[in-house]
N, C-alpha and C positions, 0 to 999 in steps of 0.2 A: 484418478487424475491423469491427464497428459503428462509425459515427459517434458522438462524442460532441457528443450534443443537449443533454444537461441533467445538470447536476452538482450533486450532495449534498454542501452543507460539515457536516462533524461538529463544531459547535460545542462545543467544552469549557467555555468560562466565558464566558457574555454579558455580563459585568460587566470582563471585562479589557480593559486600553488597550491592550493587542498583540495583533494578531489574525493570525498570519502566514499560517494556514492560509486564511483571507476573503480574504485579499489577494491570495494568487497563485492562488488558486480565480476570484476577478474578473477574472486574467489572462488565466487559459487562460478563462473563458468570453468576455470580449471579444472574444478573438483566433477563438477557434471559432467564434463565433456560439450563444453554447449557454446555457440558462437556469438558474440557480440555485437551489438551495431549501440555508434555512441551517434547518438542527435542530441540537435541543439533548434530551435523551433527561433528565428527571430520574429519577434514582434513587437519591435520600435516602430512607433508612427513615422513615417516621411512626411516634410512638408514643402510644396512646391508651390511655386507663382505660374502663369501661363504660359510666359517665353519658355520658363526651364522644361515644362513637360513637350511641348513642340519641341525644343531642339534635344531630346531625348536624354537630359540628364539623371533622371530619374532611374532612368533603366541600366544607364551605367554607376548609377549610385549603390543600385540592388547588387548587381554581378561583383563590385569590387566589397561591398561589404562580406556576402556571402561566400567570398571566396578568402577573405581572410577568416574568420570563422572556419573553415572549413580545414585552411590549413594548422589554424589550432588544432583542430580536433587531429586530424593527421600526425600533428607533432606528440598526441597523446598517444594516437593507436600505435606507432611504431615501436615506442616504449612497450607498450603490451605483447606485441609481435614479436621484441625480441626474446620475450618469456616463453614463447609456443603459442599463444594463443591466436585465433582466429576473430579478426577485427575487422568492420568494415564503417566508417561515417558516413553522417548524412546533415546537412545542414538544409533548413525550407525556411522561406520566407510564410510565417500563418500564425494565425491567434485565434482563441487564444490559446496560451501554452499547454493548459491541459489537454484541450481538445487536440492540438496540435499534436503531442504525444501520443493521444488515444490512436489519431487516424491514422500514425506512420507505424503504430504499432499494431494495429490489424493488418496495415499494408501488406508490413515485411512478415506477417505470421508470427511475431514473437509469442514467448509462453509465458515471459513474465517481464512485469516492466520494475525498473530501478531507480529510484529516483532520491534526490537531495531533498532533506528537510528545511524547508524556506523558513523566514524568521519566525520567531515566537511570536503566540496570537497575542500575548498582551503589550510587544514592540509595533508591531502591525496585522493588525484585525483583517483585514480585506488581502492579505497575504496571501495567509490559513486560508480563506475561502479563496479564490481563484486559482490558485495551486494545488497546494497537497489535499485539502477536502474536496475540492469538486475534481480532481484525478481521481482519487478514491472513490468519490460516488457515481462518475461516468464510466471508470475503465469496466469491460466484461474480463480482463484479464489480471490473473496476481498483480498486485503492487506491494514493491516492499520500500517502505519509507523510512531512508536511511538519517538516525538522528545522530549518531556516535562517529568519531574518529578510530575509535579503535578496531583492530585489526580479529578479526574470526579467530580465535584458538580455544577448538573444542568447546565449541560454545553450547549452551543450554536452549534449548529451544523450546518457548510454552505455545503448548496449543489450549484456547482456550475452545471450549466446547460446549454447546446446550441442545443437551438430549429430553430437554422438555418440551424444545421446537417450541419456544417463545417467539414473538412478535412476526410468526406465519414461515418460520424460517424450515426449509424443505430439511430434514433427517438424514438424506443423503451430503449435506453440505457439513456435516457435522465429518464427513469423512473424508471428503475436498483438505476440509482444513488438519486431518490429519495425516492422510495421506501428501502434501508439500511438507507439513511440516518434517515428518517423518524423513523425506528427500533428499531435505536441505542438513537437518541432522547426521545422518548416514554420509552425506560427502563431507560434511565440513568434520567427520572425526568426532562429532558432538553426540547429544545425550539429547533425547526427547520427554517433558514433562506435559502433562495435560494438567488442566483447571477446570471446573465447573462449577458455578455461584449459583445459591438456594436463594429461597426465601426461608427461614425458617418455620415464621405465621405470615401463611400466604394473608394479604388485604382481604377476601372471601371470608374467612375464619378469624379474623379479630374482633367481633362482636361475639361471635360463642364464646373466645377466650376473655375476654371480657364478663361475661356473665358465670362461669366457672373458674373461679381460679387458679385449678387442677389441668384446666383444662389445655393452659398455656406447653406447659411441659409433655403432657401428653402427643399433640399436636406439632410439637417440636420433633418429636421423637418419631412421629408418624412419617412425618415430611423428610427429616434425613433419612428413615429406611427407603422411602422410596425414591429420593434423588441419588444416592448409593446404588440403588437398582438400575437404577437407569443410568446413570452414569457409566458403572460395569458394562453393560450391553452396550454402551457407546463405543468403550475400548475393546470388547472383545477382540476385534480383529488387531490390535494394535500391540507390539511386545514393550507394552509400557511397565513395569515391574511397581508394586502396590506402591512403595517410597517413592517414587514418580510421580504419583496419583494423588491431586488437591485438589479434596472436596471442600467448599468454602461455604457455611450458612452467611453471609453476607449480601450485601450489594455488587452487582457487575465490578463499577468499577473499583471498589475501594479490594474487592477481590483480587481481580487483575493487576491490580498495581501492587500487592501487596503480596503476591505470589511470585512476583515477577523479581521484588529487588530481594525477599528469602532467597529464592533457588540463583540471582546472580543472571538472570535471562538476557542473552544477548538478543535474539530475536524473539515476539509474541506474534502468533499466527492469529487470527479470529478471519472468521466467517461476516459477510455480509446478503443482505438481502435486496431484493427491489419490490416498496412495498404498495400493490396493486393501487390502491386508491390513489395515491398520491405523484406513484410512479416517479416515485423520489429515492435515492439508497437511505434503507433506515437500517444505518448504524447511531444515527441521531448524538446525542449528551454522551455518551460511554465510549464510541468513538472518538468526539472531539476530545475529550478531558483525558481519554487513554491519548490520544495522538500529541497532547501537550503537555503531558506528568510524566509518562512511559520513561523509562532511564535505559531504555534501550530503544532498535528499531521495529516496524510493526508491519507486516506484513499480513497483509488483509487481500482473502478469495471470496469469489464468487462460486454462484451454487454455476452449474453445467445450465445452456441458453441463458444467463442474463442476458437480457437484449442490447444490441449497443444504440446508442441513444444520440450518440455523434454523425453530423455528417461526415459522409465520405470525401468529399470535396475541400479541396484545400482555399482556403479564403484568401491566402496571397500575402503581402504586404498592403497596410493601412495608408493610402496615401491621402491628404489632405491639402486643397487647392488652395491658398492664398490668395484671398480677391487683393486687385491692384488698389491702392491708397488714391484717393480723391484729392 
């Protein structure tokens, strides 16, 4: 993995007194040595009648919005600045916000992007999807989606792993995702866990085990030596110490989650892919249900070329003409 040299916080609301996403974004930049840029992407619709856009309201609508905006964000970096850090803002008029993110964050070269966990999917459903899910499934870069207020102290970091290379996921990403996690552990003074979820009786083999009933256990046994095996080779390169190491015959998620509040996981890394047919990010069910159970925050990498999928081009402000009333 790259170094992480500079980090994009995805500011939501430059006007709020909780900024948890700033916060542990100033963390890990302290700790890395890494520079900051805070954006904030508007994308309020404008609406306008015909007089207003000929006598140029509109465009002095945009510059006084964005310039308050702007000096929020300002009034935040200074505070950072006067910690040592290296801060610079940015505020753009574009939508939507994911994408918005994505494109200032290829812009500026960031390495990883930071961003606030917007409401709970079962307060608002279409939240989750135009935010935090489609950021996660458009960025080519880390995303770590902050869900906690609390502050990094020597925190636990799971990476979760599959060295079965399920659902087409390239072998080398297995090491993306240990290699940040690894990163972020070592600055923040924390400890690094891995996880890895079986099947026990793969779906293939539950008609044999079925027709033997010896056969279940045997089968069982078969499958953990060799996700054991393979798991090992996963971490080889990694100084994970064996008590570190949760091998889980279970389900992804009930795994993930269930490894995550044992070990106390302030952040869980996983891997994602982009899955050829669909040219969709398939983290699918296990993402979503991690990204909304999780009792901590989730930072999720891409394998090296995911493609970005975003335009380059900024879309502006949404403005909308009001026909005159009859």
């Amino acid at each position: 993995m790259r170094p992480v040299r500079r980090i994009l916080v995805a500011v939501k609301d430059p006007q709020s007194r909780s900024l948890p996403a700033v916060a542990k974004a100033a963390q890990l930049a302290k700790a890395l040595d890494a520079r900051l840029e805070l954006f904030h992407a508007i994308d309020t619709p404008l609406y306008a009648d015909l007089p207003s856009l000929e006598r140029g309201e509109i465009d002095r609508s945009r510059t006084e919005w964005r310039n308050r905006r702007l000096a929020q964000l300002e009034r935040i970096a200074e505070r950072m600045r006067r910690q040592g850090l290296e801060v610079s803002t940015t505020v753009e008029w574009d939508y939507p916000v994911y994408e918005a993110v994505v494109r200032r964050a290829v812009r500026s070269e960031a390495d990883l992007i930071v961003a606030e966990r917007h409401a709970g999917v079962r307060v608002a459903p279409w939240l989750l999807h135009v935010t935090d899910w489609e950021l996660l499934r458009y960025s080519p870069l880390p995303v770590l989606i902050v869900k906690t207020p609390r502050p990094y102290r020597r925190p636990v970091v799971l990476a979760a792993v599959d060295p079965s290379h399920a659902f087409e996921k390239p072998a080398k990403l297995d090491q993306e995702v240990l290699g940040i996690g690894g990163t972020v552990a070592t600055a923040l003074r924390g400890t690094l866990h891995a996880v890895h979820a079986y099947a026990p009786l793969p779906p293939t083999l539950l008609a044999r085990a079925a027709e033997d009933p010896g056969a279940a256990d045997r089968i069982s046994a078969e499958t953990a030596k060799w996700a054991r095996s393979r798991f090992e080779r996963a971490l080889r390169s990694a100084k994970i110490p064996p008590r570190r190491r949760h091998l889980v015959g279970r389900h992804p998620i009930d795994a993930i989650l269930d490894v995550a509040r044992q070990t106390r996981a302030a952040i869980v890394v996983m891997g994602a892919v982009s899955r050829s047919g669909l040219r969709r990010l398939f983290i699918g069910n296990t993402a979503e249900r991690v990204l909304d159970d999780l009792p901590c925050d989730l930072l999720v990498v891409k394998p090296r070329g995911f493609p970005n999928r975003v335009p380059r081009a900024k879309r502006g402000p949404r403005v909308t003409v009001i026909a005159p009333s009859l």
